[in-house]
C-alpha positions in Angstrom: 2.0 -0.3 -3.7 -0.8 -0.3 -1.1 -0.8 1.0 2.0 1.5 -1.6 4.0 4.4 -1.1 2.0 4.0 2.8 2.4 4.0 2.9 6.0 6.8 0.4 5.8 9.0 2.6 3.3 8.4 5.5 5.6 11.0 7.4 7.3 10.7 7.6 10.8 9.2 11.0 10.9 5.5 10.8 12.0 4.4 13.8 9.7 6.0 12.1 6.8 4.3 9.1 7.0 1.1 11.3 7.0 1.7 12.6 4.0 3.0 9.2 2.8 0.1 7.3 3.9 -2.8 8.9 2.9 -0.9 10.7 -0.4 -4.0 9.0 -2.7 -6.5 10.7 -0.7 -5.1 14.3 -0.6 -6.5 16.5 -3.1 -4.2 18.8 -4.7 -6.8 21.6 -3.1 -5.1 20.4 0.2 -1.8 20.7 -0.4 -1.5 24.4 0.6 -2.8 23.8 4.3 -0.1 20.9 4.9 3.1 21.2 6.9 6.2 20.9 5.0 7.0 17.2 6.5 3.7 15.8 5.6 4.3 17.5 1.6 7.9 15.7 2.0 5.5 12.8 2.6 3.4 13.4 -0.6 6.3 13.5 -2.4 7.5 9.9 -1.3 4.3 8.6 -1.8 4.5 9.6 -6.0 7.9 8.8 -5.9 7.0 4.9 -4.8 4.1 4.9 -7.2 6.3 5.8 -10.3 9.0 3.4 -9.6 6.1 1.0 -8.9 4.3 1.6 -11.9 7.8 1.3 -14.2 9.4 -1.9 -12.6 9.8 -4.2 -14.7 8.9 -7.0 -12.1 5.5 -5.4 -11.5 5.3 -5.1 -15.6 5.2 -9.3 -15.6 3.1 -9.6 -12.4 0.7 -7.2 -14.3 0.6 -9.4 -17.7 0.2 -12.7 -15.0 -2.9 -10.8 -13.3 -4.4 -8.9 -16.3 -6.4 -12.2 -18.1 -8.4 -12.1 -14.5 -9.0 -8.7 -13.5 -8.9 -6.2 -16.9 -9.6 -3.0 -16.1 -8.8 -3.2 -12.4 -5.7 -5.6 -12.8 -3.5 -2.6 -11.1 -5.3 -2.1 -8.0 -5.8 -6.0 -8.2 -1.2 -5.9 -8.2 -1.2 -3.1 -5.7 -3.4 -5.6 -3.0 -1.4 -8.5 -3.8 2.1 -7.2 -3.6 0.3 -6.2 0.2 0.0 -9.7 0.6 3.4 -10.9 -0.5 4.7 -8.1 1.7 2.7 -9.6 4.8 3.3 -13.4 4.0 7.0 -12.3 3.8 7.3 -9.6 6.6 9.6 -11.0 8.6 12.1 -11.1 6.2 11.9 -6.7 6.2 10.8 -6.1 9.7 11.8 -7.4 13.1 8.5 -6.2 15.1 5.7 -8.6 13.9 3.2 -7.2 11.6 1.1 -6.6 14.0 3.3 -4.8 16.4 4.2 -2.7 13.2 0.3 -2.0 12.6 -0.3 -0.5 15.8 2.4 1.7 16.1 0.9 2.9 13.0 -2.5 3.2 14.2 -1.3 5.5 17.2 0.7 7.8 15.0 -2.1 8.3 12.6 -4.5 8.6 15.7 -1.8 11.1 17.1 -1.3 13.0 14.4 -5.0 12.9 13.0 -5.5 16.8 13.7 -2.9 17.6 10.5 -5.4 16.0 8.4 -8.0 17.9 5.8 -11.2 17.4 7.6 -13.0 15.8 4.6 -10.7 12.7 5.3 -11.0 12.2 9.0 -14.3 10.2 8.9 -12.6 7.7 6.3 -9.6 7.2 8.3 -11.2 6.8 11.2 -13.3 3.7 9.5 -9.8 2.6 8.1 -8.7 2.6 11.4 -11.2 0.6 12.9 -11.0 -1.9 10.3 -7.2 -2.7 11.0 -6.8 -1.7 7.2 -3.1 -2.1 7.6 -3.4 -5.6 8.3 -6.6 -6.1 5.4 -3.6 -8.6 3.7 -2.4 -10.2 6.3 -3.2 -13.8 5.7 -5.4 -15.5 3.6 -8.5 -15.0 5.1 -8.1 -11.3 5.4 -7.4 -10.5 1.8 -10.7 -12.8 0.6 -12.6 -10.4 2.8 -10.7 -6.7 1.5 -11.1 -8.2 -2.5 -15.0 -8.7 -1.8 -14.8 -5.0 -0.1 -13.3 -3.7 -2.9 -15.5 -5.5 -5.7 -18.5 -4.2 -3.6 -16.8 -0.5 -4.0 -15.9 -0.8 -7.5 -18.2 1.3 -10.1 -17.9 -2.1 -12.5 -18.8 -5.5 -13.2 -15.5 -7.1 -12.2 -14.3 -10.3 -10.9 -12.4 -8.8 -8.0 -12.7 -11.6 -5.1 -10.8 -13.7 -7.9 -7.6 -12.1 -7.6 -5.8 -15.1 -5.7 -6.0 -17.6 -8.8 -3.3 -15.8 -10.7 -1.2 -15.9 -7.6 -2.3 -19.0 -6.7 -1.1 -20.2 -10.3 2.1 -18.4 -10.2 3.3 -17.9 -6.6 6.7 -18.8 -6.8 7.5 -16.5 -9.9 4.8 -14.0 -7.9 6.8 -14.3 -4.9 10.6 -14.5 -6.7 9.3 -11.1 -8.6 8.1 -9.5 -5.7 11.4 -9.8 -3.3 13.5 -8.7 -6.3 11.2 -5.6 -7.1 10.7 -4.7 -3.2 14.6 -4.6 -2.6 14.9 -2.4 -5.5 12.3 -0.1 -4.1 13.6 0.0 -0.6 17.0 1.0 -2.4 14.9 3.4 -4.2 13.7 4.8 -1.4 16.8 5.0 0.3 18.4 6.9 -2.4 16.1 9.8 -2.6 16.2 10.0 1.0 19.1 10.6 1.6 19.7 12.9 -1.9 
């Protein structure tokens, strides 16, 4: 999952959603100078990218995507299940995404200072850039795929990445609701375990 759905699946615990948010750019160096929240956060974050990784939904959307991307057809499945999660939000959420987004942005603004130092420049350009909201709508996620082909260290064909959805978005979309209700349940479980 990208990071929509982790500030989505967070607990409403500002330091947790730190740790949540931002558990792909923490080094394990870090971990040491965090508060115990934001590691409770960490923690979440691996245990959403595990279930992720073994669903057998995201398996099928990954064998749908694969012919187009290759090597980067998981981060290519993280973006787009960001999308389906925007294009579908009001079915989880009752503030609009965009209410959502910017309750986010002042938590992470508020809570910056917890933050290694070598991270605060990045998050500072994510947050500028409404990064939450890079999937929102169509337009939005033709913009973050050309950012991220520009970023990539390979030839790749990146700013593709709508044709497999746009050849299979009903089993896309059918497979994403079933997959994102079994990680909210997930979630919910090792929450309260």
């Amino acid at each position: 999952m990208n990071y929509l759905a982790h500030a989505y699946l967070s607990p409403d615990d500002p330091m947790v959603l730190m740790g949540n948010l931002w558990g792909d750019l923490l080094r394990p160096r870090d971990y040491e100078h965090l508060p115990e929240p934001m590691l409770t956060g960490l923690r979440l974050h691996k245990v959403i990218d595990a279930f992720t990784d073994s669903h057998k939904a995201v398996d099928e959307m990954v064998t749908m995507i694969r012919p187009y991307q290759g090597k980067y057809t998981p981060v290519v499945t993280d973006v787009l299940m960001d999308f389906m999660l925007s294009s579908s939000w009001h079915r989880y959420h009752p503030q609009s995404i965009e209410a959502f987004c910017k309750t986010t942005y002042d938590l992470v603004k508020d809570h910056l200072k917890v933050m290694p130092q070598h991270l605060h420049l990045r998050i500072h350009r994510m947050l500028d850039n409404e990064w939450l909201e890079s999937c929102k709508n169509r337009h939005r996620m033709e913009r973050t795929l050309l950012m991220l082909s520009r970023r990539a260290s390979f030839e790749n064909q990146i700013p593709d990445a709508m044709i497999p959805y746009d050849l299979h978005t009903e089993r896309m979309d059918v497979l994403f609701e079933g997959f994102f209700e079994d990680l909210k349940h997930h979630v919910s479980l090792q929450s309260a375990g």
